[in-house]
VOSEZA-84376 format. One line per field, with one value per residue: residue number from 0; x, y, z of N, C-alpha, C in turn; residue in three letters. Coordinates in steps of 0.1 Angstrom, whole numbers. Atoms other than C-alpha are relative to their C-alpha. Layout:
seq: c(NUM/...)
n.x: c(X/...)
n.y: c(Y/...)
n.z: c(Z/...)
ca.x: c(X/...)
ca.y: c(Y/...)
ca.z: c(Z/...)
c.x: c(X/...)
c.y: c(Y/...)
c.z: c(Z/...)
type: c(ALA/...)
This chain:
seq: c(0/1/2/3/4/5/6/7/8/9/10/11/12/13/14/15/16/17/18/19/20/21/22/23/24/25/26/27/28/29/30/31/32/33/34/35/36/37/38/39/40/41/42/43/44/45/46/47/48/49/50/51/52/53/54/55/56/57/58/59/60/61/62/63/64/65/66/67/68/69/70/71/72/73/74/75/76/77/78/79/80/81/82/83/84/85/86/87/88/89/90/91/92/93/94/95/96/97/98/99/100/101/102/103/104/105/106/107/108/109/110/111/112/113/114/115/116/117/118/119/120/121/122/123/124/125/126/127/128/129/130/131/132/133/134/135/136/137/138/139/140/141/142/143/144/145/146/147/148/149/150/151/152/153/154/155/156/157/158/159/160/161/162/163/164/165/166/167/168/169/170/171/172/173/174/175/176/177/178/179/180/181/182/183/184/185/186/187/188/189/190/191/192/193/194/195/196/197/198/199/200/201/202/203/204/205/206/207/208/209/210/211/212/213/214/215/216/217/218/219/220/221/222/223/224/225/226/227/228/229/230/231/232/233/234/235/236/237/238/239/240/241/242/243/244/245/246/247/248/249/250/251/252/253/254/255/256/257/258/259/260/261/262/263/264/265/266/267/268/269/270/271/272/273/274/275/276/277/278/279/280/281/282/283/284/285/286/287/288/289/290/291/292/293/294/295/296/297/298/299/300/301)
n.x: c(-2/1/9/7/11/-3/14/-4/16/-3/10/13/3/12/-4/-15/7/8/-8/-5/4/2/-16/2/12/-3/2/-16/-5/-16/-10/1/7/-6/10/-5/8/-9/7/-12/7/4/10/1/-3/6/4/-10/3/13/1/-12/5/8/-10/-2/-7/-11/-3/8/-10/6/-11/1/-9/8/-3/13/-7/7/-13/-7/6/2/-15/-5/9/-8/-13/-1/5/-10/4/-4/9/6/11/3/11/2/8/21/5/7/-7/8/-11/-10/-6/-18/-6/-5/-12/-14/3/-3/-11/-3/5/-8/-17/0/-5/9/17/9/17/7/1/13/5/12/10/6/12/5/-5/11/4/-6/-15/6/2/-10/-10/-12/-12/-3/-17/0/-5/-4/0/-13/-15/-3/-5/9/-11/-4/12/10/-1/6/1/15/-3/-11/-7/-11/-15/-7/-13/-3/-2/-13/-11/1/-7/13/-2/9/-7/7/3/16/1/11/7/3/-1/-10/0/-6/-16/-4/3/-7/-20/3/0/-15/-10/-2/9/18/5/16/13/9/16/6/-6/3/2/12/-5/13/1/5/10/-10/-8/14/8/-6/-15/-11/-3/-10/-8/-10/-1/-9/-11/-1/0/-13/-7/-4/-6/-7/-8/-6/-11/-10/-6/2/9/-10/-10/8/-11/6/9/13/4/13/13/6/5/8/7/4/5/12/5/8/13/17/10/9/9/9/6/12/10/4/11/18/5/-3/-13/-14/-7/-5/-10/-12/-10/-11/-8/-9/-4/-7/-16/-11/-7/-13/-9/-11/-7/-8/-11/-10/-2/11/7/12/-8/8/-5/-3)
n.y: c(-14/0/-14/-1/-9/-10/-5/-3/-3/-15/-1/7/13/3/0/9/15/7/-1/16/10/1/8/15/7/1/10/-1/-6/-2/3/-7/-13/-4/-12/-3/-13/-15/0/13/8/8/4/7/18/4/3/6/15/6/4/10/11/7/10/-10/8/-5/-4/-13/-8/-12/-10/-15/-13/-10/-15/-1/2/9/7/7/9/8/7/7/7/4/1/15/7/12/4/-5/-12/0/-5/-4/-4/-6/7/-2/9/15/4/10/12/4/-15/-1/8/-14/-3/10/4/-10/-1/6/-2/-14/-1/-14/0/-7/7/-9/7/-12/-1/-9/-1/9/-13/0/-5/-3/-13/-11/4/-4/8/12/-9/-8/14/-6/8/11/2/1/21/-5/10/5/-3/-12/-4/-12/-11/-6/-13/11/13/5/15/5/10/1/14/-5/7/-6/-5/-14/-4/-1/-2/-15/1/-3/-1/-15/-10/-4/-14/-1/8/-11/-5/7/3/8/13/-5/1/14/4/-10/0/12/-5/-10/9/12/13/0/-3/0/-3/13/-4/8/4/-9/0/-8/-6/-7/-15/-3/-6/-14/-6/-3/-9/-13/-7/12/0/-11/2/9/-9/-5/10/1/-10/-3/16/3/-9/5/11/-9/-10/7/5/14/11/0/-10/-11/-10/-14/1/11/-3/-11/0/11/-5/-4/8/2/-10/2/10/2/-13/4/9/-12/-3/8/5/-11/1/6/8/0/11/10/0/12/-8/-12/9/2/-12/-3/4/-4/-11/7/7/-9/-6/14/0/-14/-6/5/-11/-11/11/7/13/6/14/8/13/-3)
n.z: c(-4/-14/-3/-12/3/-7/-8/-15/-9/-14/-6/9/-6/9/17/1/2/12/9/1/8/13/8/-3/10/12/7/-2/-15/-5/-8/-13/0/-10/-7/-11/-2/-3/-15/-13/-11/6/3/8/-2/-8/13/7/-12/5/14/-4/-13/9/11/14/13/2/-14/0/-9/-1/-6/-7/4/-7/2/9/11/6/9/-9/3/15/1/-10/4/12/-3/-5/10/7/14/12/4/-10/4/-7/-1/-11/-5/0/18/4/6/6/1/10/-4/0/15/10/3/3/17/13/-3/9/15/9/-5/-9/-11/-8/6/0/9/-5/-16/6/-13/-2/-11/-8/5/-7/9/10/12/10/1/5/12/0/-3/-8/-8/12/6/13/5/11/2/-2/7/6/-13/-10/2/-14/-10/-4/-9/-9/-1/-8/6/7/0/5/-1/-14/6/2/-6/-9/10/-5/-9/-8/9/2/-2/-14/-1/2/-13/-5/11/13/12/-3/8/16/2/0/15/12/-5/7/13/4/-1/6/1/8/-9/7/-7/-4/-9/-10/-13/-9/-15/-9/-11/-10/-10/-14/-1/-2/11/5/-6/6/-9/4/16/3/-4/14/13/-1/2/10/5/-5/4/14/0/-4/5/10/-1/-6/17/-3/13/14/-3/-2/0/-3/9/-7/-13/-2/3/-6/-11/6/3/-12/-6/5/-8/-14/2/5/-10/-12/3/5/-12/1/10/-3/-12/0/6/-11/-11/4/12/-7/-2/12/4/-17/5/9/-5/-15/0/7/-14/-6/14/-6/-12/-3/-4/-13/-6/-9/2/-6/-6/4/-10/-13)
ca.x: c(145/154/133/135/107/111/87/95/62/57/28/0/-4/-38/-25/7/-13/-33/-3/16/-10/-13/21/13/-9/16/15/57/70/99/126/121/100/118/98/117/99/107/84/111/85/81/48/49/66/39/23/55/53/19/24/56/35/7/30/48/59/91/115/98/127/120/142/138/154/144/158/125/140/123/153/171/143/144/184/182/156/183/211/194/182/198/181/191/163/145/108/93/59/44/27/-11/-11/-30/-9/-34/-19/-3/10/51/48/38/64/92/75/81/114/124/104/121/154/148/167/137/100/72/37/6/-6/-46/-66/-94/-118/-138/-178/-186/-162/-173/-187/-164/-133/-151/-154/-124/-98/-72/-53/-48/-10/-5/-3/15/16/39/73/78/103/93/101/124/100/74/92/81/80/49/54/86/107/143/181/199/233/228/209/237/261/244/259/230/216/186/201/188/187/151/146/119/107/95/111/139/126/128/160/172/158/171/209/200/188/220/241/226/199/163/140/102/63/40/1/-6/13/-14/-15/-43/-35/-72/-76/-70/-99/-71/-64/-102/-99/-86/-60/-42/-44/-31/-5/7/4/27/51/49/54/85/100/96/115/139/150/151/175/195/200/184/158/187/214/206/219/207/187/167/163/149/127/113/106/94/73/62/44/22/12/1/-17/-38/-46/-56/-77/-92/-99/-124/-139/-145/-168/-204/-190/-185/-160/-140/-132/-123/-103/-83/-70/-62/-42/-22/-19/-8/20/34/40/59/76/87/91/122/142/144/149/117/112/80/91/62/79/86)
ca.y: c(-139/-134/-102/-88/-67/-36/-19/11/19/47/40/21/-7/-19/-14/-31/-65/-61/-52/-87/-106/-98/-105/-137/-144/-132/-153/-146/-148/-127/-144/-119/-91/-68/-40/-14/13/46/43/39/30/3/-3/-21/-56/-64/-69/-85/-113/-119/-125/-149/-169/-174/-184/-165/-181/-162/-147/-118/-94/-65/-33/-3/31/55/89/105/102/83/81/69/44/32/28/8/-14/-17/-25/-55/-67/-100/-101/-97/-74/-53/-45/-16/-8/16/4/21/-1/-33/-53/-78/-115/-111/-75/-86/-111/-86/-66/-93/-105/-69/-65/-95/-89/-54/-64/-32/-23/-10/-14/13/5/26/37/40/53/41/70/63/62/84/111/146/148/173/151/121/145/158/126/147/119/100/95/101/60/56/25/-4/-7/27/43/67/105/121/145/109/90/75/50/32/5/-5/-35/-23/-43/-43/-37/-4/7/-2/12/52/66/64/48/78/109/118/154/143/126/155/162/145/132/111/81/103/111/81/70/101/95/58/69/91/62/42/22/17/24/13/16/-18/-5/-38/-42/-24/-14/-2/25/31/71/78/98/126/132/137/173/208/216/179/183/219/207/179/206/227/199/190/220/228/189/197/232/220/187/218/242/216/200/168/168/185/213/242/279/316/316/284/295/329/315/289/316/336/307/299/335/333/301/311/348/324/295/323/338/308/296/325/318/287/284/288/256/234/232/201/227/257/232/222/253/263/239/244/278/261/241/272/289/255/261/301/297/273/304/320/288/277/239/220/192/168/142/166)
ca.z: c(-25/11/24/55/66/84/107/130/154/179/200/176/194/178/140/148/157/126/104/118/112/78/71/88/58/31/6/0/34/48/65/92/104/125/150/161/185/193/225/253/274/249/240/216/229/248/209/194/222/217/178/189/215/189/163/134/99/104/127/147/165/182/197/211/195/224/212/193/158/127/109/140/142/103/108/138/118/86/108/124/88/71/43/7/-1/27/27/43/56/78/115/103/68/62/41/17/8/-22/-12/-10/-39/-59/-51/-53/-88/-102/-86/-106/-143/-145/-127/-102/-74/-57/-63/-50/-50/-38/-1/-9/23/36/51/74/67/91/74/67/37/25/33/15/-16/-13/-18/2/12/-22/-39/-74/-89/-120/-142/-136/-148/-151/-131/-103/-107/-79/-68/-59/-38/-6/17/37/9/-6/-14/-18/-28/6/-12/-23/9/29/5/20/47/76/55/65/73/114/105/92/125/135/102/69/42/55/33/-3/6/9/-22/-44/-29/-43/-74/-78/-71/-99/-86/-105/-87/-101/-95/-89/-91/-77/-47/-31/9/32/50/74/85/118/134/143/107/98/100/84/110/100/64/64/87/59/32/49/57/22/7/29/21/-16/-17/7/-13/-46/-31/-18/-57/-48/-78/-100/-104/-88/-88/-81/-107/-99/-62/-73/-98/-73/-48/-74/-88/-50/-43/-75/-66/-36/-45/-71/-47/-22/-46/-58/-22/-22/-54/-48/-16/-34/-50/-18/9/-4/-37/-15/3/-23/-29/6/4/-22/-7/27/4/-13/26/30/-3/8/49/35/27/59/73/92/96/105/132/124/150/179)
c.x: c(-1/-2/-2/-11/-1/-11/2/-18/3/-16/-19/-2/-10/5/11/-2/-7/8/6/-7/-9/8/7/-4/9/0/17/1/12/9/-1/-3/6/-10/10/-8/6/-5/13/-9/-2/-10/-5/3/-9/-10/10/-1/-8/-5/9/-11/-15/1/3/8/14/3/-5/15/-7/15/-6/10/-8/-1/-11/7/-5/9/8/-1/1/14/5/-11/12/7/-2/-5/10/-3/9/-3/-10/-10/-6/-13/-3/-16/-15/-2/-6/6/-10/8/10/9/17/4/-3/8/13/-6/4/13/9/-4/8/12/0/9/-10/-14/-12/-13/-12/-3/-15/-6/-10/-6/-12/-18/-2/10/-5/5/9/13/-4/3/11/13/13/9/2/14/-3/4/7/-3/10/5/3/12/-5/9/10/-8/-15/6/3/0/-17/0/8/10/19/13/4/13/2/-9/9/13/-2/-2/-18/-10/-13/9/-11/-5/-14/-5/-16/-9/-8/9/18/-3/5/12/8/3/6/18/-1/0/14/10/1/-12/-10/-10/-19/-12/-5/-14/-6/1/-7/2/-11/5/-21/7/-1/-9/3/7/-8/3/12/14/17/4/9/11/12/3/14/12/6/10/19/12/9/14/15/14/1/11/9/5/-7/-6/9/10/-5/10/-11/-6/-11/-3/-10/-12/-12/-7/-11/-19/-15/-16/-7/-6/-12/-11/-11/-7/-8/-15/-10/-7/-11/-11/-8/-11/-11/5/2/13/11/10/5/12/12/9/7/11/10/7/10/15/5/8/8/7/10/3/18/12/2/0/-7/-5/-12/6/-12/1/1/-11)
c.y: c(1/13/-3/11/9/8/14/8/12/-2/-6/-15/-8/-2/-5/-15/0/-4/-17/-9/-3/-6/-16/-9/1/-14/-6/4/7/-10/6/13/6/15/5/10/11/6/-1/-5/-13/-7/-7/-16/-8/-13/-8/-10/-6/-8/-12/-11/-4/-8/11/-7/8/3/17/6/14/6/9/11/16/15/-1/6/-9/-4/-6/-17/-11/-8/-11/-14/-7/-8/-18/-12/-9/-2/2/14/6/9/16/6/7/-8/1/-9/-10/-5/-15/-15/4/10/-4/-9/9/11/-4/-2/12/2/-8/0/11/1/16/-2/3/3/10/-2/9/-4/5/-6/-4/13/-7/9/13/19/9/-4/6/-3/-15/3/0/-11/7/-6/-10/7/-3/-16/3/-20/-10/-5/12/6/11/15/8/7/-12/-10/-1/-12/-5/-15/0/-11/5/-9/4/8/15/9/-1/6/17/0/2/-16/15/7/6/16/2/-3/4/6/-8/1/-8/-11/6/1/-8/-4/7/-6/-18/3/4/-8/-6/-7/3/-4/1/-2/-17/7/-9/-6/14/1/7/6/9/17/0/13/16/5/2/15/14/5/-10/3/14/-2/-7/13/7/-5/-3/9/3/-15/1/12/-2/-9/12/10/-3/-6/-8/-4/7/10/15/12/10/-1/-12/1/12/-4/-12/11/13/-7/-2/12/2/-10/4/13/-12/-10/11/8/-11/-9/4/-7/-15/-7/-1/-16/-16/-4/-5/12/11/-6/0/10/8/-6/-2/11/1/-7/12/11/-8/8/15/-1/-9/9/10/-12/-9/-14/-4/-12/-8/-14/7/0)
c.z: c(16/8/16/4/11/4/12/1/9/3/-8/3/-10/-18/4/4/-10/-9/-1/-1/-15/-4/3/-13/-12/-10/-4/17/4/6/12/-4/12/2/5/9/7/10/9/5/-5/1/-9/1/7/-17/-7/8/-3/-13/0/3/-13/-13/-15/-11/-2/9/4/11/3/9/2/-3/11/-3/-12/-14/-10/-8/8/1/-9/1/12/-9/-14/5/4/-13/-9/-9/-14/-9/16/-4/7/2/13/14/1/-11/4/-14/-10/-8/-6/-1/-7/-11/-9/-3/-7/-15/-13/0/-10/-13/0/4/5/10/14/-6/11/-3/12/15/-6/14/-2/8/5/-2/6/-1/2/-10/-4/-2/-12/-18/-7/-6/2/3/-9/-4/-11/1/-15/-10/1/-8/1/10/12/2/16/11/9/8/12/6/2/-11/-13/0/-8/2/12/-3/0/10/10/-1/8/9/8/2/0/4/15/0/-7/10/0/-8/-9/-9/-1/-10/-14/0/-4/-15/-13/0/-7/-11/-9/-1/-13/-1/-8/6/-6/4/-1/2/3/9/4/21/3/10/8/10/6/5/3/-9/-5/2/-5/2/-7/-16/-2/3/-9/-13/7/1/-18/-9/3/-4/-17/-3/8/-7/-18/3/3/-16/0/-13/-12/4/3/5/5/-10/4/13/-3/-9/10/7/-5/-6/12/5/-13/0/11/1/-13/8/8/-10/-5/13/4/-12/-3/8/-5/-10/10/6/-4/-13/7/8/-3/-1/12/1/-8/7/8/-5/-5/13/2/-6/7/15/-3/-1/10/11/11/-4/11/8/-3/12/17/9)
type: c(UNK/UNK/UNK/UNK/UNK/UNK/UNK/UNK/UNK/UNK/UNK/UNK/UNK/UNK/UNK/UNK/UNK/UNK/UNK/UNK/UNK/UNK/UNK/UNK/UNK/UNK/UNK/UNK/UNK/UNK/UNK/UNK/UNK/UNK/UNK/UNK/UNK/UNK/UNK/UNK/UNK/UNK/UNK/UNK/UNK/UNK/UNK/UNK/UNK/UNK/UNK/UNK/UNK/UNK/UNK/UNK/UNK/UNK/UNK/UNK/UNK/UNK/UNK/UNK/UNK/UNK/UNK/UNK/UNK/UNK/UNK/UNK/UNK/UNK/UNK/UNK/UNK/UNK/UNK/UNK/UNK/UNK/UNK/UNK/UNK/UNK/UNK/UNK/UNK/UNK/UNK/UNK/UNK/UNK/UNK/UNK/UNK/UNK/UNK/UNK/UNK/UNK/UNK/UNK/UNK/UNK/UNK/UNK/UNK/UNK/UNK/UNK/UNK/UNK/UNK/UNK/UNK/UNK/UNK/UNK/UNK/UNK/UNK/UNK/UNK/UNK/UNK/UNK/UNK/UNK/UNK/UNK/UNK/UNK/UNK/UNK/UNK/UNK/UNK/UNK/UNK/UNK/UNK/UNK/UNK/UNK/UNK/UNK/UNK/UNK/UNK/UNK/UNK/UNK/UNK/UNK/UNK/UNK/UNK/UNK/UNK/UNK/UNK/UNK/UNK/UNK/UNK/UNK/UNK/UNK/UNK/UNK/UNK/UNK/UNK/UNK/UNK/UNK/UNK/UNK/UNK/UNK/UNK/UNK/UNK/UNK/UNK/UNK/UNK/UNK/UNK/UNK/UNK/UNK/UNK/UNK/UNK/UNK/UNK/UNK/UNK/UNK/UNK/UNK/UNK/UNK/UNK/UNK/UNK/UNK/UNK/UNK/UNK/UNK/UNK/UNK/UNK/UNK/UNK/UNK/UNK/UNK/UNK/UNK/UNK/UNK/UNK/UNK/UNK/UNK/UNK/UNK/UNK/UNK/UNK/UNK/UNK/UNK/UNK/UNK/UNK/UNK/UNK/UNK/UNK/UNK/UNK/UNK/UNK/UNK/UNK/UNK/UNK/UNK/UNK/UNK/UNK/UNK/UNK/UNK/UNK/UNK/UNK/UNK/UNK/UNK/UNK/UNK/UNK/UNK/UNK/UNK/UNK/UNK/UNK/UNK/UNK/UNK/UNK/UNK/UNK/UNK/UNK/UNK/UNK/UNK/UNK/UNK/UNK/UNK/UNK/UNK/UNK/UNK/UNK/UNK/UNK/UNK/UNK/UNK/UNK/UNK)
């Protein structure tokens, strides 16, 4: 299996020397790891060099996509990929040996086109406690083989056929560039093609919390991204066929959602922050869910 392994960075220096020298250690090696970064200033080659000059079990390429764009990024990352199959991991993960054999191993037992496997955070001792509580930053897992449903898919770790990403146009679509959810896309317009598209709960990754996502403001911020992502990829068709009728009941759906999170955000507090939390939350994705019909997007990249 000839895997190449895709990487776009934007200014993480530090996690982008740990990440390569994990994938130093795979146990399946890529063929090549390719960096692209979306720094112009490019900050990152100073770290791609450094991994070169100390020695890499594969070929390390790097580029520069300067227009601030993540889909821009991911497609300049595809274009330079020779592989057969291309991996993709994001530059905050920690990637553990057996990480990409376990992917490739399930790829081949269930003859997938595409292989999915979990992003489990690492919080930081030193946490509040009501984030610690809270596991705010965990991703539904499912068991493996199974396929993954439209509404769950994601990158940060993924091992996908080149074939049939190259086959869609982009193959991301830039008009996520500024936003979220250029990877699901992707994956659904895949799906739709044909491919199969399956979970791995033991091709784990480490993704370590950065210290600027410890904190109310960030989490509401994802919720509302979230929220607006999901509603979005529904009124467009993406997770199925959709008419006046399925738009009003969504928007209908959306605004009791969000009068009972709100009330249960209250009712919650004498039972500790993390549970009052939770439900803000929620709250915060169902404003995603309604600002998408009067056409307010979150830029998340800008």
């Amino acid at each position: 299996m000839k895997i190449s392994l895709c990487i776009a960075t934007y200014q993480r220096t530090d996690r982008l020397r740990q990440l390569l020298a994990d994938l130093a250690r795979q146990q399946l090696l890529p063929v090549e790891v390719i960096v692209v970064d979306n720094d112009a200033a490019g900050s990152a080659r100073a770290v791609v060099d450094a991994r070169r000059n100390e020695g890499a079990p594969f070929s390390l390429l790097y580029d520069i996509q300067p227009e601030r764009n993540i889909a821009l990024t991911r497609n300049r990352t595809v274009a330079m990929a020779t592989g057969d199959w291309i991996a993709f991991i994001d530059d905050d993960e920690r990637a553990p040996e057996a990480w990409l054999r376990q992917l490739a191993d399930a790829a081949v037992k269930y003859s997938a086109d595409g292989v999915l496997g979990p992003v489990v955070p690492e919080i930081p001792q030193d946490a509040p406690g009501w984030i610690r509580r809270g596991r705010f930053y965990d991703f539904p897992r499912m068991s493996t083989g199974l396929a993954v449903p439209l509404n769950r898919m994601r990158f940060g770790n993924v091992l996908l056929r080149a074939q049939p990403v190259h086959a869609q146009p982009g193959p991301f679509d830039p008009d996520y560039g500024l936003s979220t959810g250029e990877d699901a896309d992707l994956l659904i317009r895949m799906v739709r093609a044909g491919a199969q598209i399956i979970w791995c709960d033991e091709a784990i990754v480490v993704e370590p919390v950065e210290a600027k996502r410890l904190s109310l403001r960030w989490l509401l911020r994802r919720a509302l991204s979230g929220g607006q992502e999901f509603a979005r990829k529904t009124v467009t068709g993406q997770y199925g066929p959709v008419n006046l009728r399925v738009r009003i009941s969504l928007l209908l759906r959306c605004m009791l959602q969000l009068g009972g999170a709100a009330i249960l955000t209250v009712l919650t507090c004498p039972l500790g922050r993390h549970r009052s939390v939770y439900y803000l939350l929620k709250a915060w994705g169902s404003i995603g869910k309604i600002s998408v019909f009067w056409g307010w997007r979150i830029r998340e990249y800008a």
